[in-house]
C-alpha positions in Angstrom: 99.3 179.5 -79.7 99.9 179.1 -83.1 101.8 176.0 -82.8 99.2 174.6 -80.3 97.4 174.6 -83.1 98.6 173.0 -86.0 99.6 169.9 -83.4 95.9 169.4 -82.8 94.6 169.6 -86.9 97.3 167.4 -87.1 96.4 164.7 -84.2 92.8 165.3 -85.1 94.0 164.4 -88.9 96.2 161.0 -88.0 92.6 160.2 -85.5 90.4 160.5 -88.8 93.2 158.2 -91.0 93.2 155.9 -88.1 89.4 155.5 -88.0 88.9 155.2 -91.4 91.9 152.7 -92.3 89.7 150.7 -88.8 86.3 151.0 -90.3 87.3 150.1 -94.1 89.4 146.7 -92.7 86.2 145.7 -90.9 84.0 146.1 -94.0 86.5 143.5 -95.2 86.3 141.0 -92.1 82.7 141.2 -92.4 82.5 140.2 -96.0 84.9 137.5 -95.5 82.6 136.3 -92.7 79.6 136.1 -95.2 78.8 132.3 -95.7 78.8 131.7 -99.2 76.1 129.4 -100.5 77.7 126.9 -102.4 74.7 124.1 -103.0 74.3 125.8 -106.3 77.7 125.6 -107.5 78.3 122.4 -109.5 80.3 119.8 -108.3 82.3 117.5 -110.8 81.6 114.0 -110.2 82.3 110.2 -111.7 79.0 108.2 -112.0 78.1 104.5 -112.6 75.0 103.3 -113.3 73.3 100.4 -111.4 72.7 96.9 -113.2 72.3 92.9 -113.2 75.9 92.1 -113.5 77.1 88.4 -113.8 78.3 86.6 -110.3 79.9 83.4 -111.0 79.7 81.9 -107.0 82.7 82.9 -105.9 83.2 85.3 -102.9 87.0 86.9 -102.7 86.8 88.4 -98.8 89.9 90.0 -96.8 91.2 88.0 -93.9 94.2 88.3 -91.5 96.3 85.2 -90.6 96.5 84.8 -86.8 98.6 82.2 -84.4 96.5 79.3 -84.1 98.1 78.2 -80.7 100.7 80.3 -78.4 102.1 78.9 -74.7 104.0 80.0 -71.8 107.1 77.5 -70.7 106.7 77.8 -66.8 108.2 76.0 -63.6 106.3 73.2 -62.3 107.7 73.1 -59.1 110.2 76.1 -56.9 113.8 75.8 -57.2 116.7 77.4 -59.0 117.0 76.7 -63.2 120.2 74.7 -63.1 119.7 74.1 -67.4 117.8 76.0 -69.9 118.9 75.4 -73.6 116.5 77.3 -75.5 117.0 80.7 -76.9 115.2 83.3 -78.9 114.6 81.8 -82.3 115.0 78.0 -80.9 112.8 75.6 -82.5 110.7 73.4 -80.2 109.2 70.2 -80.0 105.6 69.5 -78.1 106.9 66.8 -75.3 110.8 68.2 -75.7 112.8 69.3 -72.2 114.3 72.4 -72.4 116.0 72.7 -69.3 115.8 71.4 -65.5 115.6 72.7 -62.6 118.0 71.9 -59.7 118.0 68.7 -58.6 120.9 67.3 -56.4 119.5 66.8 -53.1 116.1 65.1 -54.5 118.4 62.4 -56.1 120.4 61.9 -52.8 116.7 61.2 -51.0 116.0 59.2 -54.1 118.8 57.1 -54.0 118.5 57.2 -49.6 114.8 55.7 -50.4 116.1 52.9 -52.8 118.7 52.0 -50.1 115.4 51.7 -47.5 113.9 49.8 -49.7 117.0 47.6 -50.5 116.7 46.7 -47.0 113.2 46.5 -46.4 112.8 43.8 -49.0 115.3 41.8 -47.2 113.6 42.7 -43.5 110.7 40.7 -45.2 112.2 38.1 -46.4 113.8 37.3 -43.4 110.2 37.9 -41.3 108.3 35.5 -43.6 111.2 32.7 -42.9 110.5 33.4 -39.2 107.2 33.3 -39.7 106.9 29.9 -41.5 109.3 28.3 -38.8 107.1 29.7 -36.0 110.0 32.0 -34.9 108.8 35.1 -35.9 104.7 36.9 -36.0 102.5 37.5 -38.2 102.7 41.5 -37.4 105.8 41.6 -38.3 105.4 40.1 -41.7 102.8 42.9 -42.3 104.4 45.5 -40.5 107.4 44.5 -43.2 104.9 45.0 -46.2 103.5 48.2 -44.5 106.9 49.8 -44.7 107.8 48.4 -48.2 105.0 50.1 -49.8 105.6 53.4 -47.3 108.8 53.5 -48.9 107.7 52.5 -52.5 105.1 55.5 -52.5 108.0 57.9 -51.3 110.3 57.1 -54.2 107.4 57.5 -56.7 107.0 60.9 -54.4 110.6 61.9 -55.3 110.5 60.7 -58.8 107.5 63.1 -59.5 109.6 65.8 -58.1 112.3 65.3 -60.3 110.1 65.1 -63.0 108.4 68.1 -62.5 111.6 70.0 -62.1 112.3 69.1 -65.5 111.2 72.2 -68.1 109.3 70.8 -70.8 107.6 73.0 -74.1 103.5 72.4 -74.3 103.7 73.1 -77.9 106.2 72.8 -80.8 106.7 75.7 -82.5 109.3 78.4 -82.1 110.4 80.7 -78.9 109.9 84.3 -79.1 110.9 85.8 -75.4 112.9 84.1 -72.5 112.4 86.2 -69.2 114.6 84.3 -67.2 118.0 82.3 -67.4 120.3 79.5 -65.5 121.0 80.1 -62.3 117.6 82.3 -61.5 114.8 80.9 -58.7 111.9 80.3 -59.8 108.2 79.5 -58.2 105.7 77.6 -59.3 103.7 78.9 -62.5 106.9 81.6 -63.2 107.0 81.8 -66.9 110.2 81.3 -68.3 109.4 81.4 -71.9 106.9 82.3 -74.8 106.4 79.3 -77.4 104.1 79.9 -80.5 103.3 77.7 -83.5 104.2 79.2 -86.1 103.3 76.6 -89.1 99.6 76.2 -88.2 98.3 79.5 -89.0 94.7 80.6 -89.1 92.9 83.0 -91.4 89.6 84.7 -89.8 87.4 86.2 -91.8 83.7 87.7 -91.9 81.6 86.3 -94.1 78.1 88.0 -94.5 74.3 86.1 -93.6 73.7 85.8 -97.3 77.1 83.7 -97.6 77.8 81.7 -94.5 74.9 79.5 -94.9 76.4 77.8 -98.0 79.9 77.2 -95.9 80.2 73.8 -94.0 83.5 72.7 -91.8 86.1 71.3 -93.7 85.1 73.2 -97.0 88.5 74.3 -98.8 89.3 77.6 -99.7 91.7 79.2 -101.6 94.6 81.9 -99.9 96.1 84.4 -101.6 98.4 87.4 -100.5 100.2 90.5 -102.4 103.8 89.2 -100.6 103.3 86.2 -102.9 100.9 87.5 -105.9 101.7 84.1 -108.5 101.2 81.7 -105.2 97.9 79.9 -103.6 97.7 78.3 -100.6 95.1 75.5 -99.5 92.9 76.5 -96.0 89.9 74.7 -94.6 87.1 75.9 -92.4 87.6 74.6 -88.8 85.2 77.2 -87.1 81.8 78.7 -88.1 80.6 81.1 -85.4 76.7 80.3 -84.3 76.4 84.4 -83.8 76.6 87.3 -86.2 78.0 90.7 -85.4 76.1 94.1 -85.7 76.3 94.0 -89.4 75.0 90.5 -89.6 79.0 88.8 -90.6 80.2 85.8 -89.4 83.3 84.6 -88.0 84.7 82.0 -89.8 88.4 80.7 -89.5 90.3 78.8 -91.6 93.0 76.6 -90.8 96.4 76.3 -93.1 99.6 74.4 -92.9 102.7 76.8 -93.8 105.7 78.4 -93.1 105.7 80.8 -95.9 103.3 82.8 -94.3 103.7 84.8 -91.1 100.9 85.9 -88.5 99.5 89.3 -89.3 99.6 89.1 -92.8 96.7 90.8 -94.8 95.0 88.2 -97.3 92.3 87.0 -99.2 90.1 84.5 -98.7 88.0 82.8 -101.6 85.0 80.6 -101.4 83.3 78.5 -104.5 79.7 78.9 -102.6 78.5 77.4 -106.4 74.8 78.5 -108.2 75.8 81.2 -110.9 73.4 84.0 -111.2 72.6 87.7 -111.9 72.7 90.0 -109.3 72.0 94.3 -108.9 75.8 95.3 -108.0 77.5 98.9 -107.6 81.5 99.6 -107.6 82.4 99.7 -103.9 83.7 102.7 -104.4 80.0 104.3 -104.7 79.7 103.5 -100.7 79.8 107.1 -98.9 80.7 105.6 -95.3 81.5 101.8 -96.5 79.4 99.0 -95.5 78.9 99.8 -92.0 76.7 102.8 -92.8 75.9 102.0 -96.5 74.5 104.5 -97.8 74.8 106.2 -101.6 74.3 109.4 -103.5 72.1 108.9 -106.3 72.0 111.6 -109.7 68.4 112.5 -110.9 68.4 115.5 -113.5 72.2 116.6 -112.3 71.4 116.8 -108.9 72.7 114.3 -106.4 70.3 113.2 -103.4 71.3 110.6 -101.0 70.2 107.1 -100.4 69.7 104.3 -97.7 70.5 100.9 -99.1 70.7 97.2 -98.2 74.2 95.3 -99.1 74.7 91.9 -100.1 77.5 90.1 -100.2 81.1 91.3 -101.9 82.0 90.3 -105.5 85.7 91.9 -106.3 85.8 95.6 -106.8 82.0 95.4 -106.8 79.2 94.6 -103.8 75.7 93.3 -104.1 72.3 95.5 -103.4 69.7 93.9 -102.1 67.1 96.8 -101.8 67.4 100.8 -102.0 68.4 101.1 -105.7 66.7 99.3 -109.2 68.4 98.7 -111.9 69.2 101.9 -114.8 69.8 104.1 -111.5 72.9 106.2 -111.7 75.3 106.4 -108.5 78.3 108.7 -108.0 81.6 106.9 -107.6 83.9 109.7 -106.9 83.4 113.4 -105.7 81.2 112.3 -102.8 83.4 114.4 -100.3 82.5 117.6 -101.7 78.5 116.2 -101.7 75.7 117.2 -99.6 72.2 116.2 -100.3 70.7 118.2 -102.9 74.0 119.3 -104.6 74.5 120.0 -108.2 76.7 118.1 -110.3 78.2 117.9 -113.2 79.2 113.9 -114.6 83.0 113.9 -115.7 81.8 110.8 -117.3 78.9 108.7 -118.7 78.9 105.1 -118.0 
């Protein structure tokens, strides 16, 4: 009885540990749950103030250089390749035969139709002699002529054929894939090959409303890149598109001539749209969400509040405002991540 007991004080005791140790660990959940306010803690911020800064004419935009032309090598005709002297890396001429296609027995009815016609030509000759001594007709003369030209048309036939089974590059440039080799059949339209121009490059850009009206086709432009930062190279406008994007930008490509430069390169376009001026500009790096949803925080009494505002066009590290900020207004430039509206700041700097 005794023992009986002390085992229950003792299970009752470990029972009370138990729900005590429980209840104090979910005090602690529960306060780790609490959401602490944080608009009134200070957030440590750069800030720039707005102004009328000096803008020269020139627009600096990025661009990417793309092919300007790229072509498939295909059969012509069916047959089997019987040449095909190209590999990856070959450099191409527009015009230039790269192969053929098997040929024999079109050249034995080529050479069966010349043989025809060898004797046709003499079949006619002989009818006309009849035919002026009164020995021969008159249908047979024409019936001669009928089968000269017959014959004529097949051999141009034949010739075509032979042509066409010759392989032949639309564009000079340089191959980058071969899909098939000598000795494979092919049907008309297979592609054999994959040709692109690799000294005419283009540069596409998007130039803003505010900007593309001052470019006109054939207007140089400089091209720079970071693979060759002392280096320039000479483009000219050969498109202007007649629509605008969502965000009111242009497409505008730019045609250069060089082999220094590969497709897919990241560079930078500049335009001399002339007519210095003053214009209200922030540091890019003010924009919360960049220029497709341009929007700033602005500081009033240490407390940053967001605004809406319209952007011009791009001028280096900085970018034009056309309405949503005046001039003497203050703008955070870094620290926006840990920003809501309404947040307190403190400026690591005062510029």
């Amino acid at each position: 009885m005794k023992k009986s007991l002390i085992l229950t004080i003792s299970l009752i005791a470990v029972i009370g540990v138990i729900t005590y140790t429980l209840a104090k660990n979910k005090k602690k959940i529960e306060a780790n749950k609490v959401v602490v306010d944080r608009t009134k803690l200070a957030v440590a911020v750069s800030t720039s103030l707005v102004d009328y800064k000096e803008y020269d004419g020139k627009v600096v935009l990025p661009a990417n250089l793309e092919l300007n032309s790229e072509a498939t090598i295909a059969a012509g005709i069916q047959g089997k390749i019987e040449k095909l002297s190209i590999e990856i890396g070959t450099r191409v001429a527009k015009g230039q035969v790269i192969g053929s296609l098997e040929s024999k027995l079109k050249l034995i009815n080529l050479k069966s139709n010349e043989l025809t016609l060898s004797k046709l030509e003499k079949d006619l000759a002989r009818n006309e002699d009849l035919f002026k001594g009164n020995a021969g007709t008159e249908l047979s003369v024409i019936n001669s002529k009928y089968d000269i030209e017959n014959t004529r048309l097949q051999i141009e036939q034949v010739k075509q054929q032979i042509s066409d089974g010759n392989i032949i590059s639309p564009i000079s440039g340089i191959v980058t894939s071969r899909k098939l080799m000598a000795g494979e059949f092919v049907s008309p339209g297979s592609v054999i090959a994959t040709v692109v121009d690799d000294i005419h490059l283009k540069a596409v850009v998007f130039v803003n409303e505010k900007d593309v009206y001052q470019l006109r086709l054939g207007q140089n432009a400089s091209i720079t890149s970071d693979v060759f930062p002392n280096k320039s190279f000479a483009g000219n406008i050969k498109f202007i598109s007649p629509k605008g994007d969502e965000n009111h930008n242009y497409r505008v490509e730019l045609q250069l001539n060089t082999n220094a430069l590969r497709a897919g390169t990241y560079v930078m376009v500049g335009f001399d749209l002339g007519g210095k001026a003053k214009v209200l500009q922030i540091p890019k790096l003010a924009l919360v969400e960049g220029v497709k949803n341009p929007y700033v925080y602005v500081v009033k009494n240490n407390v940053a509040s967001v605004k809406k505002i319209t952007l011009g066009r791009e001028i280096g590290e900085n970018i034009e405002v056309v309405a949503g900020l005046e001039a003497g207004e203050e703008v955070v430039t870094s620290g926006q991540i840990n920003l809501t509206d309404g947040s307190s700041i403190i400026k690591t700097n005062d510029k």
